[in-house]
C-alpha positions in Angstrom: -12.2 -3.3 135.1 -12.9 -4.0 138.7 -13.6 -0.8 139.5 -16.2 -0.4 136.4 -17.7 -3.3 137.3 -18.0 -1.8 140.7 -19.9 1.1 139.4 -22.1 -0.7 137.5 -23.9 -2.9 140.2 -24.3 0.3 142.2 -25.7 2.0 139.2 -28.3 -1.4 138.5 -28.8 -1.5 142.1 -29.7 2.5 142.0 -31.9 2.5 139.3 -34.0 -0.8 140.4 -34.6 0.9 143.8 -35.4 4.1 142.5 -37.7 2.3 139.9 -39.4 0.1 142.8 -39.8 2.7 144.8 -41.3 5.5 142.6 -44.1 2.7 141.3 -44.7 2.1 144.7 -45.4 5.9 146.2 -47.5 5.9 142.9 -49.3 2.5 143.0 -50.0 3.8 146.8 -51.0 7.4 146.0 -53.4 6.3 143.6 -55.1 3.8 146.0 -55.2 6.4 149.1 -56.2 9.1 147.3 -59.3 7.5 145.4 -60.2 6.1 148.7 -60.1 9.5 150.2 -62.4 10.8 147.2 -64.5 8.0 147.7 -65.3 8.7 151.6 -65.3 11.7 151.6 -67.6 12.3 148.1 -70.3 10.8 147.1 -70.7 11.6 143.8 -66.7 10.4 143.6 -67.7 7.4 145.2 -70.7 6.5 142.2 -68.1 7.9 139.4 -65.9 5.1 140.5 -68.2 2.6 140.8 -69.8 3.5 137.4 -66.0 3.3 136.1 -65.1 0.2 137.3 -68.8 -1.2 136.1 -68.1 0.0 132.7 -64.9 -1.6 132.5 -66.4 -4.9 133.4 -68.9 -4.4 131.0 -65.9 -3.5 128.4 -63.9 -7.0 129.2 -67.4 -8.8 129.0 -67.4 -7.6 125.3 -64.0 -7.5 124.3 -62.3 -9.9 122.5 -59.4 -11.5 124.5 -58.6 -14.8 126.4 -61.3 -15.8 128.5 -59.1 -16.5 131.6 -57.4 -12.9 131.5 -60.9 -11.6 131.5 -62.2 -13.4 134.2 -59.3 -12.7 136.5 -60.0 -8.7 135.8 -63.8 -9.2 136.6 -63.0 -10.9 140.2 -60.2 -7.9 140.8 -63.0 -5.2 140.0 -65.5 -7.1 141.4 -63.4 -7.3 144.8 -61.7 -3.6 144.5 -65.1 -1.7 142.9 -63.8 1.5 144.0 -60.0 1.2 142.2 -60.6 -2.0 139.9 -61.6 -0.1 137.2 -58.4 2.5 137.2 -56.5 -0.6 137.8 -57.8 -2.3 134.7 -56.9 1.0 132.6 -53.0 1.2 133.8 -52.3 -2.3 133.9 -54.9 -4.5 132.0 -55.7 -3.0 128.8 -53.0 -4.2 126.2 -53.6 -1.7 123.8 -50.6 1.0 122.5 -51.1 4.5 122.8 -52.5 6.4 119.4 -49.0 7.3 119.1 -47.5 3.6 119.3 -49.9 2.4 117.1 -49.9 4.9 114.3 -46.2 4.2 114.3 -46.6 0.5 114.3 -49.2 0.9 111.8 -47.0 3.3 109.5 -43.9 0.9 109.5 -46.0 -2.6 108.9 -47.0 -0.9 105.8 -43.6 -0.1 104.7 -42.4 -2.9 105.3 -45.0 -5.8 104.5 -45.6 -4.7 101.2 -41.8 -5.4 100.2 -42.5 -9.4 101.3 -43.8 -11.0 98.2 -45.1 -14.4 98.3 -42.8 -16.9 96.9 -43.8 -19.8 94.4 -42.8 -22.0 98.0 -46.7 -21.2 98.7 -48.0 -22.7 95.8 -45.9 -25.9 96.3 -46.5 -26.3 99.9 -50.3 -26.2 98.7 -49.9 -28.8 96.4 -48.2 -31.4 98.8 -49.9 -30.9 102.1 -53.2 -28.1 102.2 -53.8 -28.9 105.9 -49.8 -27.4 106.3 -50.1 -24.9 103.8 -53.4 -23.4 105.4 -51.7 -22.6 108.9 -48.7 -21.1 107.1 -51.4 -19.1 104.8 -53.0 -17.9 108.0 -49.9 -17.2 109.2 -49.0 -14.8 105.9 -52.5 -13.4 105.9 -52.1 -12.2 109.3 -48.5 -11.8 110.3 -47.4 -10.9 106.7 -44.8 -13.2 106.4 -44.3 -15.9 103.9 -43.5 -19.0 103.8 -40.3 -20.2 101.7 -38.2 -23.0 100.4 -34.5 -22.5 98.8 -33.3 -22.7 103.4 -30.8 -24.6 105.1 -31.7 -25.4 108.4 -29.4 -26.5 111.3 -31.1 -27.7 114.6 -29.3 -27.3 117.9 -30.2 -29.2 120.9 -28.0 -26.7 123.1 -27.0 -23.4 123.1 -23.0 -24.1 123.4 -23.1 -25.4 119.8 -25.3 -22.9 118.4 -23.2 -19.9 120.0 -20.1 -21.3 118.4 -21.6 -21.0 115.0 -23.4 -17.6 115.5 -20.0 -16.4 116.0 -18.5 -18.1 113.1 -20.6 -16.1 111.6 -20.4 -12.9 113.4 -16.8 -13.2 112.3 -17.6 -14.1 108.2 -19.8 -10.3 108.4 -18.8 -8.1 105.7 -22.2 -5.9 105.6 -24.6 -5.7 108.3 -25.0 -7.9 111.7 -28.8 -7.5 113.4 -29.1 -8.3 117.0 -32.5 -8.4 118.7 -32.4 -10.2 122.4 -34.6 -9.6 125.2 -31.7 -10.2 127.5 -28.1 -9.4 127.0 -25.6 -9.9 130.2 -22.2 -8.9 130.8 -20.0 -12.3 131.1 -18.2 -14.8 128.4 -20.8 -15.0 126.2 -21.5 -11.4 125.6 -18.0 -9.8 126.1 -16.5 -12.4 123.4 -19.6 -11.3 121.2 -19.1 -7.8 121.7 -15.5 -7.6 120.8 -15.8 -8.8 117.4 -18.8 -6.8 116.8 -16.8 -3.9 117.7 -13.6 -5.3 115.7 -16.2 -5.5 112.8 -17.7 -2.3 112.9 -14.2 -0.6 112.6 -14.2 -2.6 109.5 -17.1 -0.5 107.8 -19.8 -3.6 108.7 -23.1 -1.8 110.1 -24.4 -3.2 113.5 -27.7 -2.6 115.1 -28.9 -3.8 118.5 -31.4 -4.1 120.1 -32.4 -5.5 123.7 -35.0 -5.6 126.3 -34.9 -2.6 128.8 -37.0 -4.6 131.3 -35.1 -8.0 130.7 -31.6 -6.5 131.6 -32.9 -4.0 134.1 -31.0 -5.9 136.3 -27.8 -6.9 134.3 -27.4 -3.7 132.5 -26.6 -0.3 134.2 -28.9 2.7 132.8 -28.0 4.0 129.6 -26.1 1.3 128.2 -27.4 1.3 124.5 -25.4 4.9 124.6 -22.5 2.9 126.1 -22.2 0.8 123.2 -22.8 3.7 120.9 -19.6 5.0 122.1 -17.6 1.9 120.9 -17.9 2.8 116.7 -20.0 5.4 114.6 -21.3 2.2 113.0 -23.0 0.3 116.1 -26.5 1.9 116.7 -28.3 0.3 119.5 -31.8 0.3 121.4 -33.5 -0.4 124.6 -37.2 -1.3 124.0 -39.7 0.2 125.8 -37.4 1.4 128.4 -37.8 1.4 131.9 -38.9 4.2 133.9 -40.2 5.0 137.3 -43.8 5.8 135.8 -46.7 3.8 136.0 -47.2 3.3 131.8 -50.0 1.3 129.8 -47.2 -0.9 128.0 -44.7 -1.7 130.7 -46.1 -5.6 130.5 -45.2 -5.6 126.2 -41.8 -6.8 126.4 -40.0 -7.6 123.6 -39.0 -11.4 124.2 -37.6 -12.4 120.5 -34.1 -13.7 120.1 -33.0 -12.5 116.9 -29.1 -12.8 115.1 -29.0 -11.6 111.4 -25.8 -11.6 109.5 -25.2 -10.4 105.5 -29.2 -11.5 105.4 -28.4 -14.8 104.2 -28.1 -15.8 107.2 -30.2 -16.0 110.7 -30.4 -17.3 114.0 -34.0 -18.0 116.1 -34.6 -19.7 119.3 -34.7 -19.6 122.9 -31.0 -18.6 123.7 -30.6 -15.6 125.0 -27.0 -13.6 125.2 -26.0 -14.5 128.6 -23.7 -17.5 130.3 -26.3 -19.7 131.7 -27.4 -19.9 127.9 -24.3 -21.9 127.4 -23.9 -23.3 130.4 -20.4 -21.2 131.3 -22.4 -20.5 135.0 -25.0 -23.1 135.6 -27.1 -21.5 138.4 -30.1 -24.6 137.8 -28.2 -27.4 136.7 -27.3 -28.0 133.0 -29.4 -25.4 131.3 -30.9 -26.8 127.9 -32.0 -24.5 125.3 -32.8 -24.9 121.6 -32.0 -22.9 118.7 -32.1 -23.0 114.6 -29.9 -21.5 112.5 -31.2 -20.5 109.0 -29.4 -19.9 105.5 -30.9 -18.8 102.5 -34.7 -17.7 101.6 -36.2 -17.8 104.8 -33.8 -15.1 106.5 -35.6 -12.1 105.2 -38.4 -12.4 107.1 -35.9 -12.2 110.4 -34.4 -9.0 108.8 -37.8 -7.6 107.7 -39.1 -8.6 111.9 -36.0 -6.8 113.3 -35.9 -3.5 110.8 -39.8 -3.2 111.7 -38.7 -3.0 115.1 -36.0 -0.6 114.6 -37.7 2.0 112.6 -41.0 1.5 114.8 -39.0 2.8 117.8 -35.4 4.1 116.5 -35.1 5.6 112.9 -38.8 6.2 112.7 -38.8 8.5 109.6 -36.2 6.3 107.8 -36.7 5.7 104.6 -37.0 1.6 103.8 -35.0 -0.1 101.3 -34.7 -4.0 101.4 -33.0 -4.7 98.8 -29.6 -4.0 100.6 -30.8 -6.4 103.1 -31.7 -9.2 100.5 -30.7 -12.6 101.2 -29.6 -13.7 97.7 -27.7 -9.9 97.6 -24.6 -11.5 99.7 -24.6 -15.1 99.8 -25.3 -17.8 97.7 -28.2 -20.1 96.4 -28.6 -22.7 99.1 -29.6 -26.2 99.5 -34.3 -25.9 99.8 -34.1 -28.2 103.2 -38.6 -28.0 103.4 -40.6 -25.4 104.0 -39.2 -22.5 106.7 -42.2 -19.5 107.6 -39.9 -17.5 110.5 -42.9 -15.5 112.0 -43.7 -13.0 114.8 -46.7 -12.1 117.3 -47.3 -9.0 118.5 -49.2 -8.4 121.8 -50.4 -4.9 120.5 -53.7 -6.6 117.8 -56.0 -8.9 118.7 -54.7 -11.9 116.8 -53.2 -14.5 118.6 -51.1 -16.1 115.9 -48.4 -18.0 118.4 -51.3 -19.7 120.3 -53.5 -20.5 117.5 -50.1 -22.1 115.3 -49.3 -23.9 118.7 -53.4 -25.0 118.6 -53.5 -26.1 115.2 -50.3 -28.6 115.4 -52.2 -30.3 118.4 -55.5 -30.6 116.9 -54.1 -31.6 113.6 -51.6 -34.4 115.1 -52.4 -38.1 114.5 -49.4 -39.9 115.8 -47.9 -37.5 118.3 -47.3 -34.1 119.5 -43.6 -33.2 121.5 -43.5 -29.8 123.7 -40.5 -27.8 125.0 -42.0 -25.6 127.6 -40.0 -23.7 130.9 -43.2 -23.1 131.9 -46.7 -24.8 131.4 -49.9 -21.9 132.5 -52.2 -23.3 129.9 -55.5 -21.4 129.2 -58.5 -23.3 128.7 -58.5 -23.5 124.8 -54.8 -25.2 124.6 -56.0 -27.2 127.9 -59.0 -28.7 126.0 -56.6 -29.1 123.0 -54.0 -30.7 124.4 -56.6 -33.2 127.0 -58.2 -34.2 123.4 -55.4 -34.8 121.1 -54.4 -37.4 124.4 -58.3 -38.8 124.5 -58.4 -39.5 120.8 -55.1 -41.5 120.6 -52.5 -38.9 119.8 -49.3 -39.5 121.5 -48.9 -36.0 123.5 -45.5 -35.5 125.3 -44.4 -32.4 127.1 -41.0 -31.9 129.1 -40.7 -29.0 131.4 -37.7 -28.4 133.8 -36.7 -30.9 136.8 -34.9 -27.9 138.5 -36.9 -24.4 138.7 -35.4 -21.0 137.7 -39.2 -19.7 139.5 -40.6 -21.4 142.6 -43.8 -20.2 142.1 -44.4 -20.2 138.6 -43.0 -24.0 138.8 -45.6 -24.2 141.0 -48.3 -22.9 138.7 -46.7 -25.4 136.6 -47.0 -28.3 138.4 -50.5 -27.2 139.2 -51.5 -28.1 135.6 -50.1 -31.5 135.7 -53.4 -33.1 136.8 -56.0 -32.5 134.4 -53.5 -33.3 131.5 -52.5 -36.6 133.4 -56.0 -37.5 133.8 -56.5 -36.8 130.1 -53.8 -39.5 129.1 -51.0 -36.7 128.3 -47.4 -38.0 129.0 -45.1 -35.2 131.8 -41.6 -35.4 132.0 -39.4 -33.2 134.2 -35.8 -32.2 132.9 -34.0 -33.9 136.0 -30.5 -32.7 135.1 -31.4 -29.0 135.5 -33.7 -26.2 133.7 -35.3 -26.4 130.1 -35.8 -23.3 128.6 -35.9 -24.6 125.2 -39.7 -23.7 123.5 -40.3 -26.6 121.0 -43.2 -28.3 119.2 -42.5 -31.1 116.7 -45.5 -33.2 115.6 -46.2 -36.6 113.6 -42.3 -36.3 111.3 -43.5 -33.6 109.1 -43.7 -30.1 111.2 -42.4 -28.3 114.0 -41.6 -24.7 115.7 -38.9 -23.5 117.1 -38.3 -20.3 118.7 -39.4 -17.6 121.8 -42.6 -18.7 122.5 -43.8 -20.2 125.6 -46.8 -21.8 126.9 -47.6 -19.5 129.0 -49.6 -16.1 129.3 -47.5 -14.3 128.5 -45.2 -15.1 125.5 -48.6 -16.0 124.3 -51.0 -12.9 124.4 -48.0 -9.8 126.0 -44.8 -9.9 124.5 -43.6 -9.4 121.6 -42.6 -13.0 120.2 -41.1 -14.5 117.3 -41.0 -18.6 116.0 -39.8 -20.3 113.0 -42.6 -23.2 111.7 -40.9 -25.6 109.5 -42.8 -28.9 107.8 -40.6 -31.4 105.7 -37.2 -29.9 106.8 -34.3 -32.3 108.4 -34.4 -29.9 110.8 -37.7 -31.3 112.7 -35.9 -34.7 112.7 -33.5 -33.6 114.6 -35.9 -31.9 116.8 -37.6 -35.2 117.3 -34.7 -37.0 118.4 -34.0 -34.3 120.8 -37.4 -34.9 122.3 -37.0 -38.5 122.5 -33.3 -38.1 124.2 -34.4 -35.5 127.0 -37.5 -37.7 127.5 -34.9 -40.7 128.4 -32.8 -38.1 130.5 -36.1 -36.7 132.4 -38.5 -38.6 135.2 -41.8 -39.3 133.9 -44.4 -37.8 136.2 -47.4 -39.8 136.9 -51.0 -39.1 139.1 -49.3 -41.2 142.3 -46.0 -38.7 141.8 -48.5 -35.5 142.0 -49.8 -36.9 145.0 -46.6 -36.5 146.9 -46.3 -32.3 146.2 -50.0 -31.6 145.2 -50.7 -29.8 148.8 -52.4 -26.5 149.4 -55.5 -27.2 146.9 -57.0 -23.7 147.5 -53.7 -22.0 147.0 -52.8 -24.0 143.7 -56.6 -23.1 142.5 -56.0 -19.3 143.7 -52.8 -19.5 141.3 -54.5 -20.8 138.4 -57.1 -18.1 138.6 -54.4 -15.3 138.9 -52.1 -17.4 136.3 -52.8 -14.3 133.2 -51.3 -12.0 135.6 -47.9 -13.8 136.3 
């Protein structure tokens, strides 16, 4: 085992160096050899001008954040000769023709299998405002909203892993796993052998993880590794890595995903690796949240993770649901609210994550809560969050005490003042690192899931969430607020005065913040 582990780090270490190094000799050809055109030819030189001047011209009409666009005007502006290329290799979020026709071809498939359930129509009845996010939600993700789901909070990801293996273990027909990082260690190897003990039972297993989120935990070719175990695991690495400059190595698949039978599902912030449940505590205790979902509500996990799959794996599959169906295995559950698990994908221009985190602030009366490891606020949730404080709203937001990024805690802490100033109430984590991504709002709704407020969980990766109103489940979520809030140090204007050095270089970092 040793010796396999052995191999592996030199085959991590390998592939990261050849990786770096490759972009590199690239990123530099590029630059030297447009710089040589542009001396040396002027006609070259005006084409590049004239390039990057219509790709300013582009951002100016282009519907996207305002702060990612500005930041790509100042690079072009300040690079005129290579801006412009730059923009088209690493700014533009669209897919190729080929990425999106396949998108496009499975979200038909699939979406059209989702029917609305008579939850919609009740959820109108009792609470429009509620039932017109989760309707813009439908209209634009394509998932419903449902009742007739058990929901089961969990404040930390030891609890939560114990039952997603109770479960794991209870599988008789399929297990769906869709993480954007999976790391050798307790929590993974204990996984993997029952998933391999239950494929040689006949129970099919597909996997998927992030290439780029386990480039470093992962040696090359693992998903064929895994293959090897049973003829009934399939796996995937999205959007893998490779020593290329590519238009879609930013989209990173960042959903946490655990499917078993369809009847039931796992969503939240826990990834499958040991810090996750706190077996190797590199930042302290490590609190992340989680739900765990039986009933209705789980198709739309399945439906998220087979569009995935045949998107990328089994393109030319041909769909059928009903094997998948949550009532097809288990039983009738227990309606605990309204549950509308959802996903965002970075490759449209609708922000759905952002504008369901917007609407929960500007619809609060009593008080908003926020989970967030990381707070690079654009000006849109800034202004939302300062008025929701100005106009009497109780606004709370915990982010960690102990930093897993020096510098994007710094970008962190480098939005403090505004929301102080506004009358919004910072707390940092002091026993370690909050990962957890939370909102819970005035008793009635909250989200749980991948999603943080940042950049880019926000408008580049591939995210998912799970929005539940009138469920125990945001409750439970409350008093998890309230307890980490009582565990955390309240940060005030005085306390930012004591680390809020280097004014230019926080400003600089807030500028550059959409590219981080």
């Amino acid at each position: 085992m040793s010796s396999i582990k052995i191999n592996w780090r030199r085959l991590i270490v390998n592939r990261i160096l050849i990786t770096a190094v490759a972009l590199i000799v690239q990123a530099a050809w590029i630059v030297v050899s447009i710089f040589a055109l542009a001396e040396y030819s002027q006609p070259m030189s005006i084409l590049l001008r004239i390039i990057s001047l219509v790709a300013v011209l582009f951002i100016i009409g282009k519907e996207d954040n305002s702060s990612y666009k500005i930041v790509w005007i100042i690079l072009i502006m300040l690079l005129p000769f290579f801006g412009g290329i730059l923009y088209i290799f690493a700014g533009n979020k669209k897919p190729s023709k080929h990425m999106n026709m396949q998108i496009n071809n499975t979200k038909e498939k699939y979406l059209t299998l989702l029917e609305d359930s008579p939850a919609a129509d009740e959820l109108e009845r009792r609470n429009k405002r509620v039932s017109g996010i989760c309707s813009y939600v439908r209209s634009k993700s394509g998932y419903p909203v449902y009742s007739g789901t058990e929901v089961t909070y969990y404040p930390f990801g030891e609890r939560m892993f114990e039952d997603m293996m109770k479960a794991i273990k209870k599988a008789e027909h399929f297990i769906f796993i869709e993480y954007f990082i999976i790391r050798p260690g307790v929590m993974w190897n204990s996984m993997l052998e029952v998933l391999v003990q239950k494929a040689n039972e006949g129970v099919e297993i597909k996997i998927i993880y992030d290439d780029m989120g386990c480039v470093a935990l992962l040696p090359p070719g693992y998903f064929k590794q895994l293959e090897k175990l049973s003829p009934n695991i399939k796996c995937m690495a999205f959007n893998p890595v490779v020593p290329f400059l590519s238009l879609v190595m930013n989209n990173r698949d960042h959903r946490k995903i655990l499917v078993v039978d369809g009847h039931t599902g796992f969503n939240g912030g826990i990834n499958l690796s040991d810090e996750y449940i706190n077996v190797t505590s590199p930042y302290g205790t490590w609190k992340d949240t989680g739900v765990r979902l039986r009933g209705d509500a789980v198709i739309n996990l399945t439906e998220m993770f087979m569009e995935m799959w045949h998107t990328f794996r089994d393109t030319d599959a041909k769909v059928d649901m009903e094997k998948y169906s949550p009532s097809l295995y288990g039983p009738e559950y227990h309606s605990d609210g309204f549950i509308q698990p959802f996903y965002d994908s970075p490759l449209d221009d609708e922000t759905i994550s952002a504008n369901v985190y917007a609407d929960i602030v500007n619809c609060a009366q009593d008080y908003v809560y926020i989970f967030t490891p990381y707070l690079i606020l654009d000006d849109t949730m800034k202004n939302a969050l300062c008025l929701a404080a100005k106009r009497g709203v109780d606004v709370r937001i915990v982010t960690p005490g102990i930093p897993d990024k020096k510098l994007i805690y710094r970008l962190t802490r480098a939005n403090y003042k505004p929301l102080l100033k506004a009358g919004v109430r910072i707390y940092e984590y002091t026993p370690g690192f909050i990962h957890a991504k939370s909102f819970v709002s005035d008793d009635k709704i909250g989200v749980v899931g991948t999603i943080n407020l940042d950049y880019r969980s926000l408008f580049l990766h591939f995210e998912c969430g799970t929005l539940m109103y009138g469920s125990s489940a945001v409750e439970s979520l409350k008093k998890d607020h309230i307890t980490t809030m009582d565990q955390s140090r309240e940060i005030t204007l005085d306390n930012i005065r004591d680390y809020y050095h280097g004014t230019m270089f926080d400003a600089l970092l807030r500028v550059i913040a959409p590219l981080l």
